[in-house]
N, C-alpha and C positions, 0 to 999 in steps of 0.2 A: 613458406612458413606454415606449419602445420596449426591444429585449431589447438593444440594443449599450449605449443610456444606463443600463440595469439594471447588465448586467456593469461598468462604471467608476464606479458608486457604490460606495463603499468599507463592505465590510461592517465591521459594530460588531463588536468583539474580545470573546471571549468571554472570563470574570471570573476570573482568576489566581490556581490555588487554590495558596495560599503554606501550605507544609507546616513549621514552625518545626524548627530543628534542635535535635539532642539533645544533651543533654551529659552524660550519666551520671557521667562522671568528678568532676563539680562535686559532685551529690548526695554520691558516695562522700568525698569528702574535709568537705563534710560532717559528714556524717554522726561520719566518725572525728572532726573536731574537738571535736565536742559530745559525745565518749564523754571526750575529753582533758581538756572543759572540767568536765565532771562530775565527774571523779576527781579535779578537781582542789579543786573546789569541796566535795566528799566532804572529802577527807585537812585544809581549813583549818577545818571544822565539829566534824571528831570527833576529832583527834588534840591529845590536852594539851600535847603539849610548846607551842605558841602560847602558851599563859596567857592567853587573852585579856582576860579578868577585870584579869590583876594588870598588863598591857602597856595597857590604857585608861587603869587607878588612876594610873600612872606615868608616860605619856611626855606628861602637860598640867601636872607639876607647874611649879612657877613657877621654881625653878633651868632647867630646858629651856627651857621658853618665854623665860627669860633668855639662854642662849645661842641659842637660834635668832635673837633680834633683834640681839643687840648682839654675836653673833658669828660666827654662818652670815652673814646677810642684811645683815650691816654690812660685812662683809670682803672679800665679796663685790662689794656694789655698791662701795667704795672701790678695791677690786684692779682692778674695771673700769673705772673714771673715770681712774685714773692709767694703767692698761695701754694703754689708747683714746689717749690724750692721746699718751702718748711713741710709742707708737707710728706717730700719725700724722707725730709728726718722724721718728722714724727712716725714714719709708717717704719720706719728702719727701728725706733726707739720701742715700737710698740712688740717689733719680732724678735727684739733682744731678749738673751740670755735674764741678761739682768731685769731684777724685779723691781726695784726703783723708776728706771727709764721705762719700763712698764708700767708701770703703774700713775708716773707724771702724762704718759703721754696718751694712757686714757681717760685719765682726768680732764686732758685739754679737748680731748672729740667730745668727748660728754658734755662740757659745758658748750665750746662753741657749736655744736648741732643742735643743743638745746635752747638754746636764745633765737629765736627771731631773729635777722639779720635787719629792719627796720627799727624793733627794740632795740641793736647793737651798736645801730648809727647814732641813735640819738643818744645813747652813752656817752659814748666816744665823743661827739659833738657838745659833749658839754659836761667832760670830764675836768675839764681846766676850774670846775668849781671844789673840785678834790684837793688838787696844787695850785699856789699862784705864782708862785716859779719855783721852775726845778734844776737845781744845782749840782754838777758833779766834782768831788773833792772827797778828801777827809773826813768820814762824821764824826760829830760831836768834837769841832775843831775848837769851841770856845771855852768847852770843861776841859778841855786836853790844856788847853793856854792856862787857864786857870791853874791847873796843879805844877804848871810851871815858874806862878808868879808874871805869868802875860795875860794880861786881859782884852787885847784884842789882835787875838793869831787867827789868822783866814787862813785855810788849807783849802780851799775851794779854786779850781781850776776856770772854771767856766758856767755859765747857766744861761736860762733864758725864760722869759715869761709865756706858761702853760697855756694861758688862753690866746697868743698870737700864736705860738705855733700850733697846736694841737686841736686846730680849727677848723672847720670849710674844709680844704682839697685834703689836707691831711689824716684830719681825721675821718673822713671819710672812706680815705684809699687802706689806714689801717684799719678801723672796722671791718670793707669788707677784704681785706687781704688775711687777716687771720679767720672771719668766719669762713671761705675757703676750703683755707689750709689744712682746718677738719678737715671736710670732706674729700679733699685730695688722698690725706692720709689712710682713708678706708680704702678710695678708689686703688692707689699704689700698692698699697698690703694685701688686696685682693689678686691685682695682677702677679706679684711676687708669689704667691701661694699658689698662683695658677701653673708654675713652671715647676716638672718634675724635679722632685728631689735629688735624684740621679746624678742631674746637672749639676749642682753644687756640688754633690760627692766625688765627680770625678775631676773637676776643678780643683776639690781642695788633694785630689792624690795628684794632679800634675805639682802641684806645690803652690799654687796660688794662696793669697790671704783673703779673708774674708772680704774685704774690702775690694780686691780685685776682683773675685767670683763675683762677686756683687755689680761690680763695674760694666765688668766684659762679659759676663756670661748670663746671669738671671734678668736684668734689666734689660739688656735687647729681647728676651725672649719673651717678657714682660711686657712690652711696648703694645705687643698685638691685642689685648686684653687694657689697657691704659688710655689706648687713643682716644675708642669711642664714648665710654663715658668724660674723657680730660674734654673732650670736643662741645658735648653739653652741657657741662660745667662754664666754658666759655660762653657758650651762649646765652646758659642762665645769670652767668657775672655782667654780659652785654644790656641785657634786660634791668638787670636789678642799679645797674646805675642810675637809673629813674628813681632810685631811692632815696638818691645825695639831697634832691629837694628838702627833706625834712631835716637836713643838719644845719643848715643848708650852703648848697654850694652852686653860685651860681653860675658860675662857668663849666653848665652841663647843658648838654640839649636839651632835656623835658623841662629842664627849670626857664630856659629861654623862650621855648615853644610857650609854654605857661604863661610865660610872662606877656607875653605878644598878646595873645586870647586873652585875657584879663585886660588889658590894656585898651584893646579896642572893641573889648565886649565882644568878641568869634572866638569862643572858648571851642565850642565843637570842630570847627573846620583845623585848629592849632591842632587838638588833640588825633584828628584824623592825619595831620602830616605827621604828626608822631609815632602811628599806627606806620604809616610810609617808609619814613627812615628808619624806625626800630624793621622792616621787613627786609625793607637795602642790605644792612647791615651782616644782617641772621645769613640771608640769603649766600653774601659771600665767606661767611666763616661756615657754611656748608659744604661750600667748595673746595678751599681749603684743608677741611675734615672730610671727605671723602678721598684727595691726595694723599693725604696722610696716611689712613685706614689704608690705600690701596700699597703705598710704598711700604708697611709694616707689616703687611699682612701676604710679601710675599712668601712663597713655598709653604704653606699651610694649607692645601690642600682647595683652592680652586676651583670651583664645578667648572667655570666654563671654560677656562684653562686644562682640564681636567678632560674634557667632553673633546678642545679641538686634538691633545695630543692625540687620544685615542683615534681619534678620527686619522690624523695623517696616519697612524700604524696600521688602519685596517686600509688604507689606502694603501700604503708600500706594500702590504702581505698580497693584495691582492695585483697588482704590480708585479711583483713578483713570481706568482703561481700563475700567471697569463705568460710572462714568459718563456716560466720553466715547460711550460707544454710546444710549444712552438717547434 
C-alpha cells in the first residue's frame, strides 16, 4: 500500500469518553423529601390523638360498611348512570339544529353549574315545602266537574306525599344527578366536536341518519376524548357524596363515620378513616379509569406502542441485510 492510498484510508475514531452529567439538585430534593416523609411517618406512629386501636375497632363496623354500599357506592354509581344518560341529551340538544333545544339546554348548564351542588342539596332536601302532595291526573278536575253539573269529579290517577318521597336518599341522588348532567353535557359536546367532521359527512353519503352517525360513528370516536374527564367526574360525585349529610341522609358513610366520632367524642380519628375509605375508593375507580382510557384509546397513536413497532422493523431490516450478504 503506497503513502497516498494510506493517507485516504479512513482512520478508526477513537472511543467517546461519555462523561454523565450531574445533577445535584435531584439528590437534594431528595434527600429533603425523605426527611418530610419521615416526620411524617414519625408524627402517624407516635402521636395519640390517631387512636388507632379505637379508628380500626370502628370504621368496619357493619352500620359503615352499610352506608358505604347501599349509600356511598349506590348513589354514586346511580348519580352517574343518570348524569351520563341526560347528559348525553342535553349535549345532543345543545348541537342541535334547532334553536329552541338550544337554547332549553343551555339554559339547564347555566343554571345547574351555577348553583353549588351543597346549595342544590339542600333545595332539594326540602323542596317538599313547595308541594305537599303531588298528584298526576287531569287539572283542574273540579271546574271541569263543575261546568258539567258534578261537583265532585276526581280525574286524578295517583299521587303521593312530597315530603316522604322527595327526601333523604332521593332527594339527594336527584340533586346530584342532575347537577352532573350539566357538566357531562359540556364534557360529551366537547368530545363530539373533538371528531372530524368528515366523519359525519361520509357517514351521512353512505346513507346513514343522523341518529345512526351519531351511534356508530362520532360517539365511539368520541369515547377517547370522554373517558378521562367522565373518570373524574366519577370521582368527584364519589367524594361529593359526603354532601348527603346536610339533607340529610343517613345511610352514607361520612354521615355514619360522623356519627360514631360524635358519639363517643373521637371526632378526629372518625374523620381520619374517612380520609381512608374515601382513598380505598378513589384509588380503585383509578384503576378502572385507566382500563378504560387504555381500551379507548386504542390506535391513536401510542408512543410506546409506537417506539416497540419501530423497534421490531429495524430489527427485521437489519435481519435481513445480515443475510442478504452472506
Amino acid at each position: 500500500m503506497t503513502a497516498q492510498e494510506e493517507t485516504t484510508v479512513r482512520a478508526r475514531p477513537e472511543p467517546i469518553k461519555a462523561v454523565p452529567v450531574r445533577h445535584p439538585g435531584r439528590w437534594v430534593t431528595i434527600a429533603v423529601l425523605a426527611v418530610l416523609a419521615a416526620m411524617f411517618v414519625h408524627v402517624l406512629l407516635t402521636n395519640k390523638a390517631f387512636q388507632w386501636s379505637f379508628m380500626v375497632n370502628h370504621m368496619f363496623r357493619p352500620p359503615i360498611i352499610e352506608g358505604l354500599l347501599k349509600g356511598t357506592v349506590a348513589i354514586t354509581v346511580s348519580a352517574m348512570l343518570i348524569g351520563v344518560t341526560l347528559g348525553v341529551v342535553v349535549a345532543i340538544m345543545r348541537l342541535s339544529p334547532n334553536p329552541i333545544l338550544r337554547t332549553v339546554s343551555w339554559l339547564y348548564t347555566w343554571f345547574f353549574r351555577a348553583v353549588p351542588r351543597l346549595v342544590l342539596l339542600a333545595v332539594f332536601g326540602n323542596i317538599g315545602i313547595l308541594w305537599s302532595r303531588i298528584e298526576f291526573g287531569v287539572p283542574f278536575d273540579t271546574r271541569i266537574g263543575r261546568l258539567f253539573g258534578i261537583d265532585d269529579l276526581q280525574l286524578r290517577f295517583f299521587g303521593f306525599t312530597a315530603r316522604d318521597v322527595l327526601a333523604g336518599f332521593t332527594a339527594g341522588l336527584i340533586g346530584l344527578a342532575l347537577s352532573e348532567a350539566a357538566y357531562m353535557a359540556e364534557i360529551v359536546r366537547a368530545g363530539i366536536q373533538s371528531v372530524d367532521p368528515g366523519q359525519a359527512e361520509a357517514a351521512g353519503a353512505l346513507g346513514m341518519t343522523r341518529s345512526q352517525t351519531l351511534r356508530r360513528v362520532v360517539l365511539p370516536q368520541a369515547m377517547r376524548m370522554i373517558i378521562p374527564p367522565t373518570g373524574n367526574e366519577t370521582i368527584a360525585m364519589l367524594k361529593d357524596t359526603s354532601l348527603l349529610l346536610y339533607v340529610p341522609v343517613s345511610m352514607e358513610l361520612f354521615f355514619q363515620l360522623d356519627a360514631v366520632g360524635k358519639r363517643t367524642f373521637q371526632i378526629f380519628p372518625m374523620y381520619v378513616a374517612a380520609c381512608l375509605w374515601y382513598l380505598f375508593l378513589t384509588s380503585i375507580l383509578l384503576v378502572g379509569q385507566h382500563f378504560l382510557e387504555r381500551h379507548f384509546g386504542k390506535g391513536y397513536g401510542n408512543t410506546t406502542q409506537r417506539a416497540r413497532v419501530r423497534l421490531r422493523t429495524l430489527a427485521a431490516e437489519q435481519g435481513g441485510g445480515g443475510g442478504g450478504g452472506r
